[in-house]
N, C-alpha and C positions, 0 to 999 in steps of 0.2 A: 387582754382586751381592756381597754380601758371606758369608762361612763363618764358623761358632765352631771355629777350627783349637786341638784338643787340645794339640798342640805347644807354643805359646805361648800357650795360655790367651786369646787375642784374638779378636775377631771380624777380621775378613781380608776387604779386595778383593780380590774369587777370581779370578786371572790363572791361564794356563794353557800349557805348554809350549810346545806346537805354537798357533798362531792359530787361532779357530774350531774347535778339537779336545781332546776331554775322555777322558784315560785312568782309570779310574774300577775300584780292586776293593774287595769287600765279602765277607768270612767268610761260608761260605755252610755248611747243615750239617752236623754229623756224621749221619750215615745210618741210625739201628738204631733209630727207632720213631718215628711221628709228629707232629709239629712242633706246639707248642703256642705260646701267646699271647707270648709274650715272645719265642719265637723269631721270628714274625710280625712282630715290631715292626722289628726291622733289614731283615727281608724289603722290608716298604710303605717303609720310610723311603727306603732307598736304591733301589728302583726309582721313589722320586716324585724324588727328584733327579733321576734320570736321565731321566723324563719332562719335569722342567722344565728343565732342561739342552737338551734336546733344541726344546723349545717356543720356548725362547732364539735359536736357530739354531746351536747346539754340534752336531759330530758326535760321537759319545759312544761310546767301543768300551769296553761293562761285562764285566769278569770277578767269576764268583761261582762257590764250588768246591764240590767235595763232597768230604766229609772220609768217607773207603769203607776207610780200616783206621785203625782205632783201638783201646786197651786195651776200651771200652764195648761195641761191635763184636763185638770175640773172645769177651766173655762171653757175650754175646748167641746168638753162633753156638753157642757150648757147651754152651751151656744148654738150647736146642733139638735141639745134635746136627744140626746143619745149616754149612753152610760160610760163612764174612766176605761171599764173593762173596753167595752167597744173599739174607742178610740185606742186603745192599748195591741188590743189586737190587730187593729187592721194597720197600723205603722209599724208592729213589729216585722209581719208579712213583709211589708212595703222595705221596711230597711234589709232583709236578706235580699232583697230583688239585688238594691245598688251594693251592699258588700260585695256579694255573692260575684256581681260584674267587677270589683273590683280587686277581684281576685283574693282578699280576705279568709282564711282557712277558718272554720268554726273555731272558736274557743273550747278549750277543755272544760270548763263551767260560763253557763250564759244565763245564769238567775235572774228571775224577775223580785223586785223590791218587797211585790206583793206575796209573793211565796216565801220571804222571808222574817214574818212579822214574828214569829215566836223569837226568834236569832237577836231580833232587835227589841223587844222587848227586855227581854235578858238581859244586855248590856245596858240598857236605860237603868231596870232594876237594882243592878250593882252598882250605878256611879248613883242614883238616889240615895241607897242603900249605906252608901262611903262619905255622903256628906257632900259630895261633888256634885250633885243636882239640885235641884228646890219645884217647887210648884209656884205655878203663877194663876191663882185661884181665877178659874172661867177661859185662860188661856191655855196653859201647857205647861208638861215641866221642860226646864234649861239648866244648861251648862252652867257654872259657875266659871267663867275663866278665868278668875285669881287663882285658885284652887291647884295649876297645872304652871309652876315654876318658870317653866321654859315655853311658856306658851309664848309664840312666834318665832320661832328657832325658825322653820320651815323660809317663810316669809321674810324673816329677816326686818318685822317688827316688834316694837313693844308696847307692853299694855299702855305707859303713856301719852305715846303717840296717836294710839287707836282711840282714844279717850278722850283724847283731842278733836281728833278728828269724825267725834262724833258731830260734834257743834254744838246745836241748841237740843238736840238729843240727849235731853237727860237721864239716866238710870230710872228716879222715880215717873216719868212719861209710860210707861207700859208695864210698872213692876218688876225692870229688870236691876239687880244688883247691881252691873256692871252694861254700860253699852255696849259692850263685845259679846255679852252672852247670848247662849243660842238654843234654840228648840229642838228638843228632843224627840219630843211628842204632844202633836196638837192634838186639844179638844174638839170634838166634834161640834162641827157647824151643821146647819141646816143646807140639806140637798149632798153633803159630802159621803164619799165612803168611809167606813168606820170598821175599831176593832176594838173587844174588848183589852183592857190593861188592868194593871191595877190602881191607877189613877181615874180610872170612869175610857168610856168609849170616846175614840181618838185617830190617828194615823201619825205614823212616822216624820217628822224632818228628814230633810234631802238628805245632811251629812250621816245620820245614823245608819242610813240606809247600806251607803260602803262596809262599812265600818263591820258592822254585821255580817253581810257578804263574804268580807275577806276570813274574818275568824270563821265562816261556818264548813266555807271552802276549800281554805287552805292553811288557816292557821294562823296563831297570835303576829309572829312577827313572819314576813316574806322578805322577798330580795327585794324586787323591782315593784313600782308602784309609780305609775305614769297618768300622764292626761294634758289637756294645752296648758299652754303659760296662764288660763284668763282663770283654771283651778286652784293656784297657788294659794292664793287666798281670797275668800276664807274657807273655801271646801275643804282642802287637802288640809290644813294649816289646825279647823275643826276634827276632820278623822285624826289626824296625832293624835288630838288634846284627849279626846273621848276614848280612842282605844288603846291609848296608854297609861291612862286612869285606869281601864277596867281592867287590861293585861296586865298590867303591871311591867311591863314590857317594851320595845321597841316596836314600830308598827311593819317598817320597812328601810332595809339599810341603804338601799337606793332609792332618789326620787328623780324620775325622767320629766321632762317638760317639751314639750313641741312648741315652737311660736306661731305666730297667728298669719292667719291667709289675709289679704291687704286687698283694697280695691282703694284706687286713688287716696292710698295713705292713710285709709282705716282697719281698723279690724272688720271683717266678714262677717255678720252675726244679724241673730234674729230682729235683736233688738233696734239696729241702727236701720233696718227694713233692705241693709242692702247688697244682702245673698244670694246666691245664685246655687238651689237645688243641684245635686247630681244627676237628678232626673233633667233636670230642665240643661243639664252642658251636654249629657248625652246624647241630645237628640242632634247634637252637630261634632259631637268627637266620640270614640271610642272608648270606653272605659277603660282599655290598657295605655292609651295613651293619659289620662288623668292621673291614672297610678304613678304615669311615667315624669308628669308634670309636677306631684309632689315629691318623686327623692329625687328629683332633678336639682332641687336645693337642699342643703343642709338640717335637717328637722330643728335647727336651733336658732335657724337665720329664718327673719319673714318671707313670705314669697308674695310677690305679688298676684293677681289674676287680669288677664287680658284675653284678649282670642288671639292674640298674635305670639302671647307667649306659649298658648295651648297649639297652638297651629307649628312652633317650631321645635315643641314636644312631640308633635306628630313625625314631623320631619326626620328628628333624631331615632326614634323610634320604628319609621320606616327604613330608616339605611341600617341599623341595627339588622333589623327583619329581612331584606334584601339578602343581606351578605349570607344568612343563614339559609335562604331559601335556594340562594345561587349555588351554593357550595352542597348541599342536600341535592339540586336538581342535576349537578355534573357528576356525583357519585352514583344516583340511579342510573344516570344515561351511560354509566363507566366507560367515560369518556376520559380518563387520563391516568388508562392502562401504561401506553407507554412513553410516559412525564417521565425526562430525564432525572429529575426530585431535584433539580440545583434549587429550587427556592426553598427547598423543607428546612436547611436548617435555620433561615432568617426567621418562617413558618413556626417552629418549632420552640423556637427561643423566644416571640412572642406571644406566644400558648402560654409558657414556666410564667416569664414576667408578669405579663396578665394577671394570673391565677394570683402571683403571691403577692400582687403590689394591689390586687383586688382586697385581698386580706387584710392588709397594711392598714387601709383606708377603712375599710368596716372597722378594724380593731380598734379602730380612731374614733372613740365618741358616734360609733353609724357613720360614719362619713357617704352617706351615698353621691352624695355629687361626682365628688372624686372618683370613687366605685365606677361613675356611669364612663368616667373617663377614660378608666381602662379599660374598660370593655368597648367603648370609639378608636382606641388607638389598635387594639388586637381587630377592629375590622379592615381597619384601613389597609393590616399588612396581609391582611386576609383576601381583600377585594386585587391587591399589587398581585398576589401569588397564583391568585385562582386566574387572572387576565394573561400572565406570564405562559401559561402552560407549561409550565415546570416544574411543577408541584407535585408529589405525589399524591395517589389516597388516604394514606393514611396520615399521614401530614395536615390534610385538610379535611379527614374527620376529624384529628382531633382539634383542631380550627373550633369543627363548627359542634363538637359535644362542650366545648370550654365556654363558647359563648351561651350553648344553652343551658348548662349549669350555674352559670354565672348572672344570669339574667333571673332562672330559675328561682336564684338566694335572693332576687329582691321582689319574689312575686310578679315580677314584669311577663304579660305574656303575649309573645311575638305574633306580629300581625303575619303568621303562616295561613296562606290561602288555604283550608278544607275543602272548600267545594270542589266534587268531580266535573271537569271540564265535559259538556254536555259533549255528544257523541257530531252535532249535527255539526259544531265549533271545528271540535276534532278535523272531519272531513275539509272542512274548508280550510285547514290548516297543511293539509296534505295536498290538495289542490294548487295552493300557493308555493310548496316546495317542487311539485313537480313542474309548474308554470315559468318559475326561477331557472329551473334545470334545463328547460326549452328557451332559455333568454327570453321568456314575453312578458316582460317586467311592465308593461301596463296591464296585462290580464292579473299580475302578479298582486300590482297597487288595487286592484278593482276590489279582488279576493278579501285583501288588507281592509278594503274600508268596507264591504260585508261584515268582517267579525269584528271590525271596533262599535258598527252598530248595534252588534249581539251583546254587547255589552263586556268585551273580551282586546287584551293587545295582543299581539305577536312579536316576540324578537327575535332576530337572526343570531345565536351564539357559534359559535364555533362545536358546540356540542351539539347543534340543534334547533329548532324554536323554539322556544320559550313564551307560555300562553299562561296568562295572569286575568281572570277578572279585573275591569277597571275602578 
């Protein structure tokens, strides 16, 4: 398998610390309002690694945090007149609602920032400790980033670029050494939460926060360490710098990046006011089709959002679901006992294909696009075979175990109708078959547009009717 490692800008044979074992953390959110498309996207990306990782035969221990004090946070809570904690709590609630719909498996560790202050503490105390910190008397201590040699490796800047690009930001403007340095740990303000340190009562900087997390969870250096493109820097770019001073250590030998969700050529985000919640696309798509709409592009290429491109993620995602449902509803009805089988082996060969060209493409940097390709091309010979009545059973079980397997490894989950078809539908369904049987094909239509009222179709197969909620 190979990675696009941000680091070196290569695609990468993904080797791994430990043998058959994958330590894996992903940015996970800040907590103060409902998680929208963009933030979604590092969500699906990194739990499909970890799903295919897993498919691999890797044991895979994912950390993903929540970020529960923040400057965003405190406004939040002020604003309301309500407490950090409060607001912390009730958007944690609120974001398992939309994971949870988006088919997102828990993480093996889901730490809150807040439960991790002694962790972070610790690592502040040591790079203090080392020379690599300083205090900014009334404000905080910081980062020294001269201190860290290779500081912008990640990002693929340097200090005198950044220094530049301070402008009229000068070092002496706030006390700091350098305009690249960064907080460690704030001083406590008035109306804030606070912890005691040993620099006086305070709370964490954002970037400490990982950084802590990772060492407490899983350890100085991991494999994979992911989040969107807009972390590169200076989030990620910071955790190097800090917990590679304190480790002494590597932090992570992989770095994944997702790129960003687009509306009319922007990035998607809070800031530019023009996102669009999960909750708020829900209420007009299905959540497996949004999952469906993100690795329907490549995690590395932007995507854009539209309702039209959501709506032919539905589409795709529907005939997916069809094929599987049809091929499930002709095996219950064993209705193709005796199938000559002349189509198993076209059937059958693209099942193999499928499967391994499915692989091919995962192996490839996540390729899910491609992924979703094979799994379109194994319907189509699927929907050819099952029309044919040629097929065997087992031929078109395994049809339809390969697509649910396959769909499985990218969390996608198929719009297969659950509901029991009411009993009163039923009847009027048997009415209609026996009406056809007496040629009174307008009693037959009358019957038909009763259950399309019931909120139900009918179709005539060869195996049957076939009765779907509409």
């Amino acid at each position: 398998m190979k990675l696009f490692n941000t680091l070196t800008r290569y695609k990468e044979d993904f080797t791994t610390i430990e043998p058959n074992k994958v330590k894996m953390y992903a940015c996970g959110p800040t907590v103060y309002n409902y998680f929208h498309l963009g933030n979604a996207r590092p969500f699906v990306t990194f739990d499909t690694l970890r799903r295919y990782l897993e498919y691999k035969g890797y044991e895979v221990e994912f950390c993903q945090n929540f970020t529960d004090i923040d400057d965003k946070m405190i406004k939040r809570a002020n604003e309301e007149g309500v407490t950090v904690k409060d607001i912390a709590d009730r958007y944690i609630k609120e974001y398992y609602v939309d994971a949870d719909g988006l088919n997102c498996k828990r993480p093996t560790y889901q730490p809150k920032a807040t439960e991790s202050i002694g962790a972070i503490i610790g690592i502040v105390k040591k790079l203090y400790d080392n020379g690599v910190a300083y205090v900014i008397e009334g404000d905080g201590v910081y980062y020294d980033v001269t201190k860290k040699e290779d500081y912008g490796k990640l990002s693929h800047y340097n200090l005198d670029e950044l220094n530049a690009g301070g402008g009229e930001r000068h070092a002496s403007f706030d006390g700091k050494r350098n305009p690249g340095d960064f907080a460690l740990w704030k001083f406590k303000k008035e109306g804030e939460p606070s912890w005691n340190s040993p620099w006086g009562e305070g709370r964490p900087g954002w970037h400490i926060e990982c950084s802590a997390m990772i060492k407490k969870h899983l350890g100085d250096t991991i494999d994979i360490h992911g989040g969107g493109q807009d972390l590169i820097f200076p989030h990620h770019e910071n955790e190097i710098a800090q917990s590679e001073a304190a480790n002494g250590c590597t932090l992570a030998n992989f770095w994944v990046h997702n790129a960003f969700v687009n509306v009319d050529g922007e990035k998607m985000s809070k800031s530019l006011g023009n996102f669009f919640t999960i909750r708020d696309i829900v209420a007009h798509f299905p959540y497996a089709v949004i999952r469906f709409f993100i690795l329907s592009g490549h995690y590395r290429m932007p995507i854009n959002f539209s309702d039209e491109l959501l709506r032919a993620s539905q589409t795709g995602l529907q005939r997916i679901s069809t094929c599987v449902n049809n091929i499930k509803f002709t095996l219950d009805k064993n209705a193709v006992a005796n199938n000559s089988g002349e189509a198993d082996s076209e059937l059958v060969e693209a099942v193999k294909v499928a499967g391994e060209s499915f692989v091919a493409h995962m192996d490839d940097d996540l390729n899910t696009a491609d992924a979703i390709t094979d799994i379109y091309n194994l319907v189509k010979i699927a929907n050819t075979a099952l029309a044919s009545n040629k097929a065997s059973a087992e031929a078109l079980k395994a049809a339809h175990d390969k697509l649910v397997e396959l769909t499985g490894v990218l969390g996608i989950e198929l719009l297969v109708e659950k509901e029991e078809i009411p009993e009163e539908v039923m009847n009027l369904v048997n009415q209609r078959v026996a009406a056809k049987k007496e040629k009174n094909f307008a009693e037959a239509d009358r019957i038909r547009d009763l259950i399309t009222a019931m909120g139900y179709s009918v179709k005539d197969t060869p195996q049957g009717p076939q009765v779907e909620k509409l």
